[in-house]
N, C-alpha and C positions, 0 to 999 in steps of 0.2 A: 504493500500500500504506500509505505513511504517513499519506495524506490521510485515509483513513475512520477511521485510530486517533487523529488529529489532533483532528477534530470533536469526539471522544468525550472525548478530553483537556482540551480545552477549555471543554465541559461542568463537567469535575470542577473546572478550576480557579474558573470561576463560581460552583460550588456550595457550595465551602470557602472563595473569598474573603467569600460574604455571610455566611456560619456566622460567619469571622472576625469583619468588620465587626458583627454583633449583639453578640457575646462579647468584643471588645472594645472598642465602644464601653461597654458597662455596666462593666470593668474602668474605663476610660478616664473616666466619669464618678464614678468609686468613688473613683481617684486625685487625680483633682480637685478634689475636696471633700476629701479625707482633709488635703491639703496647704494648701487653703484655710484650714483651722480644726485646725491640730495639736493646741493648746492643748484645745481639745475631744474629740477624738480621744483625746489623753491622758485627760482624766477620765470619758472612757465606761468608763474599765478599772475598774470601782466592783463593791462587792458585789451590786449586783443584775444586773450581766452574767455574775459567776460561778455566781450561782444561776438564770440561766436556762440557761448554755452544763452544768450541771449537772443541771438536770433534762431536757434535751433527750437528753441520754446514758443520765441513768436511767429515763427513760420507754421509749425505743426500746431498752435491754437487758431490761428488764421484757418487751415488747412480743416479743422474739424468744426469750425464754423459752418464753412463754404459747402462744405459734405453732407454736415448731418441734417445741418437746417432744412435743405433741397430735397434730399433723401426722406426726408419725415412726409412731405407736403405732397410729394412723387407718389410713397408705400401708399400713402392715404388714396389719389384718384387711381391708382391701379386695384386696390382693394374695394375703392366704392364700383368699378366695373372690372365684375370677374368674367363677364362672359364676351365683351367685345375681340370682335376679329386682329389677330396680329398679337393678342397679348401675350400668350407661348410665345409668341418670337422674340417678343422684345427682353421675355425676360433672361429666354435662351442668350441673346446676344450682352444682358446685364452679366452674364457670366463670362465673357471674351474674356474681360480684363485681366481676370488672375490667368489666364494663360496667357496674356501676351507679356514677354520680360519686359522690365522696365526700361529698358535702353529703346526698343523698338517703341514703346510708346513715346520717350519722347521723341526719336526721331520725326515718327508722324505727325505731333504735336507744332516740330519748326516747321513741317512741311505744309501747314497752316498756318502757324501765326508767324514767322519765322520773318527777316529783313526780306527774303527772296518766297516768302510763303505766297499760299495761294490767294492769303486776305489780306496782304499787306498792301496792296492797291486801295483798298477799300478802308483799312485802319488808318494807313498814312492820310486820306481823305477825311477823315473824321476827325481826326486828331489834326488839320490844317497842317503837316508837313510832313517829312520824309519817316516812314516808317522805322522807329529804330531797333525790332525784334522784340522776341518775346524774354528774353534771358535775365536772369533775376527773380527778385521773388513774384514778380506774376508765372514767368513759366512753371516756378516749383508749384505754386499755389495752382496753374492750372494744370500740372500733369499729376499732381496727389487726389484734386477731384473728380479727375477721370478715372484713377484709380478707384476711391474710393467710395462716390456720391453711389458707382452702381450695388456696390459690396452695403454699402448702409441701408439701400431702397431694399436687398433682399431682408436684411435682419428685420427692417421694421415692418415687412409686409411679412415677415412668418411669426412677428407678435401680434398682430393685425389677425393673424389667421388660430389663435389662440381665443379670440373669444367665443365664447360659448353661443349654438345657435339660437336656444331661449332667450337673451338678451335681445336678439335681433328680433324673435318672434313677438315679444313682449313690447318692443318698442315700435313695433307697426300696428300693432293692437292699441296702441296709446296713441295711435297719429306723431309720433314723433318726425320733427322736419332735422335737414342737415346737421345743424347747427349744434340744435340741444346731443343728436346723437354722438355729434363731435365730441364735446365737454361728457356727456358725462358714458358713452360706451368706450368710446376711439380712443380720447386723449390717457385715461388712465392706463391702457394695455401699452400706448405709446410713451408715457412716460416712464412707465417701470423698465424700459425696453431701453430710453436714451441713454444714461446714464454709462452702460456698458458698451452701448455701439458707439457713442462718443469717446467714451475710453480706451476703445478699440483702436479706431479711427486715429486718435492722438499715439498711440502706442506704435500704430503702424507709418508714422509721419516722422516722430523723434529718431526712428531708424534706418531712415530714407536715406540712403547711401545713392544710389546710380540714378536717378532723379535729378537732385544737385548736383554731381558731378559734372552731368552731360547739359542742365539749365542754367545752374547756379550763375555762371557768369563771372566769378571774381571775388576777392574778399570778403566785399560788402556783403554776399548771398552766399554762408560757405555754416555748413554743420558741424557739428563736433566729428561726426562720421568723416567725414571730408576732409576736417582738416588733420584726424589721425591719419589719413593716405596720404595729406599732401607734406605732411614733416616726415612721414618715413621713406619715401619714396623721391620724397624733390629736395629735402633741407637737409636730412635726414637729422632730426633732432629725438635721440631717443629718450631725453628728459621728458619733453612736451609730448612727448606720445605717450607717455604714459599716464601725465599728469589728464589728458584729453580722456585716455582710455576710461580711467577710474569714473570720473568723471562722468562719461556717457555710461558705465557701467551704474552708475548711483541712480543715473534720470528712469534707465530702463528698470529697474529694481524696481521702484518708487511706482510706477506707472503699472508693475504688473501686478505689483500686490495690491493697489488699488482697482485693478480690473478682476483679481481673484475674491476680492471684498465685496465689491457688483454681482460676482458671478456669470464675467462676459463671456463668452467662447473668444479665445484668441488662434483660430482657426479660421474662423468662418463656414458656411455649409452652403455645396453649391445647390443642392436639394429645397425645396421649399413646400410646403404640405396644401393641397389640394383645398383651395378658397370656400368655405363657407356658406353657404347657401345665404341670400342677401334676403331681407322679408321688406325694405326699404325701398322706395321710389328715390329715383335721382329726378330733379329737375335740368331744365335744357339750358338755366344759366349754367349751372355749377357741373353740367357737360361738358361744354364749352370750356367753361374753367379746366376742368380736368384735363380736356385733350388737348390744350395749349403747351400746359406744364411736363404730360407724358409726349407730347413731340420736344418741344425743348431738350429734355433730358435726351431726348432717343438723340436728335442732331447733336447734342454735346461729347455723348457716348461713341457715338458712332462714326462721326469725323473725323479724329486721328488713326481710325480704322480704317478707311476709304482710303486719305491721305497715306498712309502706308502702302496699302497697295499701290496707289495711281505713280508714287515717287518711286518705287520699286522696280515696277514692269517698265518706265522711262528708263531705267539704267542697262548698262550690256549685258545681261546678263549671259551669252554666252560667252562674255570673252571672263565673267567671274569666275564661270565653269570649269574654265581651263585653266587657272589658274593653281600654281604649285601650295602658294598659302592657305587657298580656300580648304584647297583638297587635306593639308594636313589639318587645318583648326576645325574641320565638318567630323574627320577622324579622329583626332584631343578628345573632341566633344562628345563626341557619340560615347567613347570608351571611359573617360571620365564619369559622364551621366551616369551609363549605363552602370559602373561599380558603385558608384554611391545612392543611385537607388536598390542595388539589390543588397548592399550593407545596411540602408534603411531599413527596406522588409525586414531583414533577420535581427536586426537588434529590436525594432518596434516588435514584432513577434516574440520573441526570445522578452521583454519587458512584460507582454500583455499574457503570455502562458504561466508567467514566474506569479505575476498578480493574481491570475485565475487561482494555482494552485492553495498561494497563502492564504484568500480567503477561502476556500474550502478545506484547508487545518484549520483556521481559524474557530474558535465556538462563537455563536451568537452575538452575547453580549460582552466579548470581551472585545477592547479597544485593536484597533488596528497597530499593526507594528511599525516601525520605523523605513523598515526595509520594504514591508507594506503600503506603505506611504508615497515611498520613492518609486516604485514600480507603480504606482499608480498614477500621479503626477508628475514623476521627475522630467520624463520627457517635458513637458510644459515647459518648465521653466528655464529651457536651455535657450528660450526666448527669449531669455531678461541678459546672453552675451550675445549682441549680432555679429555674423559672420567676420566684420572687419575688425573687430576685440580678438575673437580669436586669431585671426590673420596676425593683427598685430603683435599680442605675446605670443607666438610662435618664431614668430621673424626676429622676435628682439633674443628669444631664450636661446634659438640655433646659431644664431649671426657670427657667434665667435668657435664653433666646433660644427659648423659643416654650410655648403652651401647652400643658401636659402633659396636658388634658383631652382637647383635639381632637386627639391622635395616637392616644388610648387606642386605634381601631380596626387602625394598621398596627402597634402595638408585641401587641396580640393575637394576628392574623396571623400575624408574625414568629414570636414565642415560640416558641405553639401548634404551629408548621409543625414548628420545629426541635428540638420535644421529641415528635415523633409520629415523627423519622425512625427514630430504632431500630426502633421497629414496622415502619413502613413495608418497612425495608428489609429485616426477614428474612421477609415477602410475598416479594418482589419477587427477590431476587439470586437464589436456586435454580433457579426462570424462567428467569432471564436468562442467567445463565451458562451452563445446559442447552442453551438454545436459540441460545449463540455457540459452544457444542462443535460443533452440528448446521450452522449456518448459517458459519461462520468463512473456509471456504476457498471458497466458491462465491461470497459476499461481494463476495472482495477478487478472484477470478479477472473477477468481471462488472463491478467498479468501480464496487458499490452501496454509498454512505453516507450519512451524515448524515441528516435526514428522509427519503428516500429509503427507506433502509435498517430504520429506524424503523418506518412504514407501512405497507411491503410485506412484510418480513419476519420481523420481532420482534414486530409487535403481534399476530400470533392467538396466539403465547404467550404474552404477557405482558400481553392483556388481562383475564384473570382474576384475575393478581394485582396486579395494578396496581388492581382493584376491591375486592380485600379488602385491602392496605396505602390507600384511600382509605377507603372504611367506616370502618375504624378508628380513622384518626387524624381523622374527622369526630368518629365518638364520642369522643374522646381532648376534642378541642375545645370538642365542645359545652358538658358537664359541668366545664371546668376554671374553676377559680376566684382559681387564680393570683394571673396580671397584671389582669383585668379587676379584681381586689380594691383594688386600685394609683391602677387610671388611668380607674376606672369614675366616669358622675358619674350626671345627671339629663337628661341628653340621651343617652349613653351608657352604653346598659343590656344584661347577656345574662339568658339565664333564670337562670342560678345565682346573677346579682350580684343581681336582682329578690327570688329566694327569700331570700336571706340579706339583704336589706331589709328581707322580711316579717317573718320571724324577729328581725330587732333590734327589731321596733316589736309585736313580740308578737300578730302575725297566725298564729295558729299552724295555722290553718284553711285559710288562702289558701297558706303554707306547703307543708301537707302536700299538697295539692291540685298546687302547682306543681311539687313533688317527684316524683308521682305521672306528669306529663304528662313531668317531662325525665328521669327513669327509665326509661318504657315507649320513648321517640324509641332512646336510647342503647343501651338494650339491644337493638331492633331493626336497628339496624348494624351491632350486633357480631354477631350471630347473621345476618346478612346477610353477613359480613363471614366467616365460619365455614367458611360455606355455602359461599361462594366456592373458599376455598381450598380446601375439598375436594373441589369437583368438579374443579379444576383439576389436583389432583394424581391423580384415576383416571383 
């Protein structure tokens, strides 16, 4: 009996000792330099660290302004009409966004508002002179709420989709008009709902790394995230990078244990549960109202999508084809991705079997265990270092005993793996846990475990979702631009470290082109990756 819950425990400890060892080898070389050069450390605390750890706050409170407010007002007229034509689609396409990487978004972004965009004819007219681009905090500000307004319209339309149908039944029986339903059905499910999706929102802005990088523009518009790449990389100051690191380490802490206090999902779900039967008449003002606001959103969404394409198929792309660099960073990529989603799977797996097992030792009313604890939420909170914390104490801890160029591919890997398991794992545990309610006592009565157990009995469940938590964190991989920003060189290339090459040397052709090939890959995983899950759960 012990033995088959053994292996599984054993697993888990595996899983969170490597988590460990990543998370604190980069603590571990962040301390070592910090102690190395105090003196330096001390005068990173300068006015220009206050005004970046300050505009990283006002950009991402701007940013979750712009999102959620929109996002609220959006959930609302998509919810008041569930049954108009094109709603499937639009919400199908509110889920683009997490599969297009961030770099590709803003590409499409300049390819709009951009000095040479497609509306800068028409902005420079508005504005009485020459258009001067979109770069600074308007493009971060608008490529976070392209990011994010569509991710918020789903959170608040599946709170929306939480009230109960009596409520609605009750409030046509009362002749209730818009308004009063507003206040007192609508706003309460949407206020208890803000809170976390604004949280969210902020959480995913403070860690906006490839956004800024490719908007920011200079200085003035530069993040903690950013400006840890741009002391290690261009100054190379490893005092201020660590002092930055800490630093942005403190903001993220702060923020996720205030969205664990909320109770937000910092995931997000691309699923959204089947609308409610409405017992309310809409009137033909507040139609109108409504369809104005869901096209707005749709053109806001859906234009650096277009633009991506349209800058794209402008560029040669056969002569990209042929080319020697594409051919190796399509290859980097594919093979990078591919190992650190399938090291996702097996650690997310190897955490969610370890967790099954301890609470079925576990009795009842006794308290969960510590180790318990960590298999159950640990993954989460590897959200609180983003990918460029790690990058950075890695690069400061190896810099003096080995080349930090030639790891660049197992510190990808790594990263990559361990920031795709949250995804991974909310694939994957419903599966599993499902199918140890079903299999648990036959299991242990035949004395089947370990691989054993695995192969004959878990996997026709759990191969489904074990292909859409892989899908994903491949696209998760592919597109990230992180660490490969870090530890990328001339021998060690992906397609997003390639694009953002072209783009510094003002290839804007070859750019949007590449943009175009590792948008269309990324999004066909995730929408592969969709697929899965839902056939697996009918």
């Amino acid at each position: 009996m012990h033995a088959a819950r053994d292996s599984r425990i054993t697993a888990g400890v595996v899983a969170l000792a490597a988590i460990a060892i990543l998370i604190g080898g980069a603590f571990a070389g962040l301390a070592l330099e910090g102690a190395h050069d105090l003196s330096g450390a001390y005068a990173a605390f300068d006015s220009y660290l206050f005004s970046v750890a300050r505009f990283t706050l006002w950009q991402a409170l701007l940013s979750t302004l712009l999102s959620a407010a929109p996002a609220l007002l959006v959930a609302r007229a998509l919810s008041r009409h569930p049954d108009f034509p094109g709603r499937r689609l639009i919400l199908q396409l509110f889920t683009v966004p997490l599969a297009l990487p961030a770099i590709v978004a803003a590409l499409g972004i300049l390819a709009l508002y951009g000095r040479a965009g497609y509306f800068a004819g028409v902005l420079g007219t508005l504005g009485a002179g020459e258009w001067p681009g979109i770069y600074g905090l308007s493009g971060i500000l608008v490529a976070h709420v392209f990011f994010n307004l569509p991710l918020a319209t789903r959170l608040f339309l599946e709170a929306l989709g939480t009230i109960p149908t009596d409520q609605w039944r009750l409030a046509s029986q009362l002749g209730m008009g818009a308004r009063p339903a507003f206040r007192l059905i609508e706003w309460p499910a949407l206020r208890a709902a803000l809170p976390g999706v604004a949280g969210l929102v902020f959480m995913l802005c403070i860690t906006s790394f490839t956004i800024v990088l490719t908007l920011g523009g200079g200085p003035a518009a530069t993040t903690l995230e950013v400006a840890i790449y741009q002391a290690l990389r261009f100054d190379f100051d490893p005092a201020r990078t660590v002092v930055l690191t800490l630093l942005q380490i403190g903001l993220t802490f702060v923020v996720m244990v205030a969205l664990a206090r909320l109770g937000a999902n910092t995931v997000g779900d691309a699923n959204l549960p089947v609308a409610p039967r409405r017992y309310l008449g809409v009137g033909r003002m507040e139609t109108v109202l409504n369809a104005g606001l869901i096209a707005v959103a749709l053109l806001f969404v859906a234009g650096p999508m277009v633009a991506t394409v349209l800058a794209g198929l402008k560029a040669d792309l056969g002569r990209l084809a042929g080319e020697e660099a594409l051919r190796r960073a399509t290859l980097t990529s594919a093979g990078l991705a591919f190992m650190a989603a399938l090291l996702a799977v097996a650690l997310s797996l190897a955490l969610i079997a370890a967790r099954r097992a301890l609470a079925l030792r576990r009795s009842r009313d006794k308290a969960m265990s510590l180790f318990e604890h960590a298999a159950d939420t640990g993954a989460g909170f590897v959200l609180v270092v983003p990918p460029i914390v790690l990058g950075a104490g890695w690069f400061l801890a190896l810099r003096n005993v080995a080349d930090v160029f030639a790891v660049a591919p197992v510190m990808v890997v790594a990263v990559n793996a361990v920031m795709a398991m949250p995804f991974a794992i909310r694939a994957i545990r419903p599966a599993y846990d499902a199918a140890s309610e079903r299999h648990e006592r036959l299991c242990l009565a035949l004395g089947i475990s370990g691989w054993s157990r695995l192969r004959l009995v878990d996997w026709p469940s759990l191969r489904r979702p074990l292909a859409t938590g892989f899908a994903f964190a491949m696209a998760l991989s592919l597109g990230d631009l992180g660490v490969i920003a870090l530890f990328g060189s001339d021998s060690v290339q992906t397609l997003p470290y390639l694009l953002l090459a072209r783009m510094g040397s003002y290839r804007t052709a070859d750019a949007a082109g590449l943009a175009l090939l590792l948008g269309l890959v990324c999004l066909m995983l995730v929408v592969a990756a969709d697929r899965l899950g839902r056939e697996g759960k009918s």
